[in-house]
N, C-alpha and C positions, 0 to 999 in steps of 0.2 A: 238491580234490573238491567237486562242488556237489551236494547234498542238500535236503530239507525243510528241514531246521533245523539247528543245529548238536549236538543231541542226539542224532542218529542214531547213530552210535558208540554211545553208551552205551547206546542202546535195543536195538541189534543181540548185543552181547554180555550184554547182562540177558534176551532170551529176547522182547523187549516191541514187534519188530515184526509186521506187519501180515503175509498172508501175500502180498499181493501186493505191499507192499514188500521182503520176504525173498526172491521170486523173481525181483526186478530187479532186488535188490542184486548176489543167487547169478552172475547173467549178468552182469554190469558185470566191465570186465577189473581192474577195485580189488579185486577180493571176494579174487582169486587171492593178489595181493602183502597184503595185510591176513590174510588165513587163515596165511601164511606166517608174518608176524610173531609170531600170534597163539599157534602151534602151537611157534614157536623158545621165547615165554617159558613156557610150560606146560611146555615138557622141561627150562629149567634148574635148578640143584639149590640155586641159591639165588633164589627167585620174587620178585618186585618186589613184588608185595604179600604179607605173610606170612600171612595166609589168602583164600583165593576171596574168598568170601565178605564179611567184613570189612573188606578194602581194596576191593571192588567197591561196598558200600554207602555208604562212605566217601568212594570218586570219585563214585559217584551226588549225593549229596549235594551235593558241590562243585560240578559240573558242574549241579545242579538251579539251585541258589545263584548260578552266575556266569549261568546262562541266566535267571535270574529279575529279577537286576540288569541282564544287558543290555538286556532286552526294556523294565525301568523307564528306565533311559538311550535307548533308542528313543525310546519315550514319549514322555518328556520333549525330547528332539530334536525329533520331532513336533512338540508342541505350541509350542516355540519356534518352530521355523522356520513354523507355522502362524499363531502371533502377529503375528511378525515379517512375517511375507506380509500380513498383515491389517493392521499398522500400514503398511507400505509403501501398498496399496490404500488406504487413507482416506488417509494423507498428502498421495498423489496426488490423490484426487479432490476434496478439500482445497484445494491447489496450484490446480488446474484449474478447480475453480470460483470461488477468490481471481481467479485469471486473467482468466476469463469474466464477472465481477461487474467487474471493474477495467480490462478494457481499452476502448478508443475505439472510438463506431463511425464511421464514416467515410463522409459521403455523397458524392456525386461528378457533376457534370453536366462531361461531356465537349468537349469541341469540336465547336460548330456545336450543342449542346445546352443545352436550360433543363430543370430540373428541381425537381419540389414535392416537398419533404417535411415531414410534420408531428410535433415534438418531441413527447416523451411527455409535456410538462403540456399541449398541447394546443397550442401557437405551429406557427405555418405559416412555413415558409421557402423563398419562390424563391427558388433558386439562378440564376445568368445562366449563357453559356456558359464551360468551364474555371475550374471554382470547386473547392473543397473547402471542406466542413463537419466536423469533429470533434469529438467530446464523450464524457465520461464517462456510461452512466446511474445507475451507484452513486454517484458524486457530483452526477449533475443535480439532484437531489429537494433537498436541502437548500440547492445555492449552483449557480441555471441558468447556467451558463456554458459559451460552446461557442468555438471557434477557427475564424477564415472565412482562408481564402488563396482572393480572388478578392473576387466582387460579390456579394450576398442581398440580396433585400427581406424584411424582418421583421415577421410580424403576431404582437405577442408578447400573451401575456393576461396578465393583471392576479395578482399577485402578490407572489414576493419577489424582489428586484433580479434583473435578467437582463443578462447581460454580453456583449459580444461583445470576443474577443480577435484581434488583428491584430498582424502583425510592424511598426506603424509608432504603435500606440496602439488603447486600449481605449474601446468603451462600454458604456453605462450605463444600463439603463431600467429602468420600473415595469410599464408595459402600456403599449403603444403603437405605432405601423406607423412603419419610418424603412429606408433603405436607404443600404448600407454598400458602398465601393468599395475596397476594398486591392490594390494591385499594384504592384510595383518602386518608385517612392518615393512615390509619391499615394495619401494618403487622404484618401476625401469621403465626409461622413456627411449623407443629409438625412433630415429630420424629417417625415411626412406626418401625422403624428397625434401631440397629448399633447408629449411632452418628450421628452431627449434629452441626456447629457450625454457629454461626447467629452474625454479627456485621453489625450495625446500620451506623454508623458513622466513619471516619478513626479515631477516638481520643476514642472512646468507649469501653468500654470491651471485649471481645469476650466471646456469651455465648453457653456453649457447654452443646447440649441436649443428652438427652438418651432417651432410650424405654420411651413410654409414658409419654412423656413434651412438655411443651409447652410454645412456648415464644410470648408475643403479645406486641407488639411495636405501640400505639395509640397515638395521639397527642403528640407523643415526649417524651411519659412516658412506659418504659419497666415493661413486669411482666412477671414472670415465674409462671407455675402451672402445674397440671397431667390431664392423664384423664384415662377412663375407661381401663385395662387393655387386656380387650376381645376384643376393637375394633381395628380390622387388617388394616382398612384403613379408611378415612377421611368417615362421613355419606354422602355428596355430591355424591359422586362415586357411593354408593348403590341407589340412586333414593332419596334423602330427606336431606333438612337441617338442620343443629342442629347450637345454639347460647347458650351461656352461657353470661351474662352480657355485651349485644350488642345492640346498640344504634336501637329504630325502625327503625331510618330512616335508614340506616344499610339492616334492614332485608325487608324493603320492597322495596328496590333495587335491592337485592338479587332474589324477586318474579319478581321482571320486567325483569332480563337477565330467569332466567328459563320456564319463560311462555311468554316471547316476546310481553308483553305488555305494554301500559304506565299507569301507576297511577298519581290522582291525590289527593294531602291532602293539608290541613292544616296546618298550621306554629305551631299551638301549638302542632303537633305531635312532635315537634324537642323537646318540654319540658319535655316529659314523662320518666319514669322511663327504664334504658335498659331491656331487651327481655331476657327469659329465656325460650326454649320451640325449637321448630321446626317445619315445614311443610313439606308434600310429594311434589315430584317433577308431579306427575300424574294427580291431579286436582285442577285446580283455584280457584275453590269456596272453595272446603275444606280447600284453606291453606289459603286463606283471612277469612275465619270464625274462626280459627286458631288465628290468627293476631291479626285481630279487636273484637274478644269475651275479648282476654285478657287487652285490652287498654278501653273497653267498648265504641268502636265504629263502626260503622255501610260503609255499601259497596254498592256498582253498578256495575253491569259490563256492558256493553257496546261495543261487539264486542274485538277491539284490546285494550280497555280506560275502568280504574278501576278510579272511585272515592271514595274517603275515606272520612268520615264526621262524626262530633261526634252527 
């Protein structure tokens, strides 16, 4: 039976209902089978309770007693599982914003894209085409350190050590503009302003660049060199790329993130002599004629698909 409360019984036979619950009990098809039982113990000759009265104030009682405890066991239920809901909520939001304080954010300049963004002490980072930048900001403030997969030019401000980390070796600054190239096994770090310290390895040297140097770390083999004293920032930044002694396959990879297209060559382009030269970033053809004039081989272009063929 479902009722108000679990007192109803006892209220109905103490006289202590309502009349408009007494009139819906009277219609309920329960009222019938309960009068029935009601009326069998009133005629027998030995009654369950040995007076009305006394054994009715006596279930009253109990019945007041276990309703008063359960309703404290409610209660308390309540407030548990209300607790407990509340500790779950802050745990989580807790979690979530451990989460949100701790995780990376991740810049991205795409294919056939450059993109600027500026860290939160205030360093500016071009990004070249197909790069990633990542960093913590709950750990930038104390130790700037970010992770580059791809190329940045760095204008970093003056502070406490500022690191760039790469899958081939780390740098190393105070304040200062230098531009970092990592990919597949070549790293080159130059120096346009202030200093610059580049290790490889945790057991390697540390090599500390100045105005116009250059360190290139290639199949496991470092070189130092200079370059032009006039150029204020990497040629990538200006619209075009420059190689000095770089593998073709190298620089027609380089055409593929800046014009967002696939090429396709030859294995004996892997034999050839390295690249000295450069292309614009503005047109395909010019800088595959560029390319393949100096290798004495020939091109297709094809929509998004360059083939390369001698």
């Amino acid at each position: 039976m479902s009722y108000k409360d679990d007192t109803f019984l006892a209220r109905w036979l103490s006289g202590e209902l309502t009349d408009d619950e007494l009139k819906a009990f009277e219609a309920s098809s329960d009222y019938k089978e309960i009068k029935k039982i009601i009326d069998t113990l009133e005629d027998a000759k030995e009654p369950i309770w040995q007076t009305k009265e006394s054994s009715w104030n006596k279930f009253k009682e109990e019945v007041s007693e276990e309703s008063s405890n359960n309703k404290t066991i409610r209660l308390k239920r309540r407030w548990l599982l209300a607790a407990a809901a509340i500790g779950i909520l802050l745990i989580g939001a807790l979690i979530g914003l451990f989460n949100i304080q701790n995780r990376s954010v991740e810049e991205i300049a795409r294919m056939a894209e450059k993109k600027s963004v500026k860290l939160i002490d205030g360093t500016m980072v071009l990004l070249n085409a197909d790069t990633k930048l990542s960093y913590k900001p709950s750990e930038f403030e104390e130790m700037r350190t970010v992770q580059l997969e791809g190329e940045a030019l760095f204008t970093v401000v003056k502070g406490t050590n500022f690191i760039v980390q790469t899958s081939l070796g780390d740098v190393k600054v105070l304040g200062t503009k230098f531009n970092v190239y990592s990919r597949a096994q070549t790293l080159e770090v130059s120096c346009y302003e202030g200093s610059v310290g580049v290790k490889t390895t945790p057991n390697s040297n540390l090599e500390v660049l100045k105005l116009n140097e250059k360190f290139t770390f290639r199949n496991k083999l470092g070189q130092r060199s200079t370059f032009q004293g006039e150029e204020a920032s990497p040629s990538w930044s200006q619209g075009q790329s420059q190689f000095v002694n770089t593998p073709i396959l190298e620089v027609l990879l380089e055409i593929e993130r800046q014009y967002d297209v696939q090429i396709d060559y030859p294995n004996s382009i892997s034999k050839l002599e390295d690249f000295n030269g450069g292309f614009p970033h503005n047109n395909l053809e010019t800088a595959l004629k560029i390319i393949c004039s100096s290798i004495n081989y020939q091109f297709e272009i094809n929509g998004g698909k360059v083939k390369v063929f001698k």
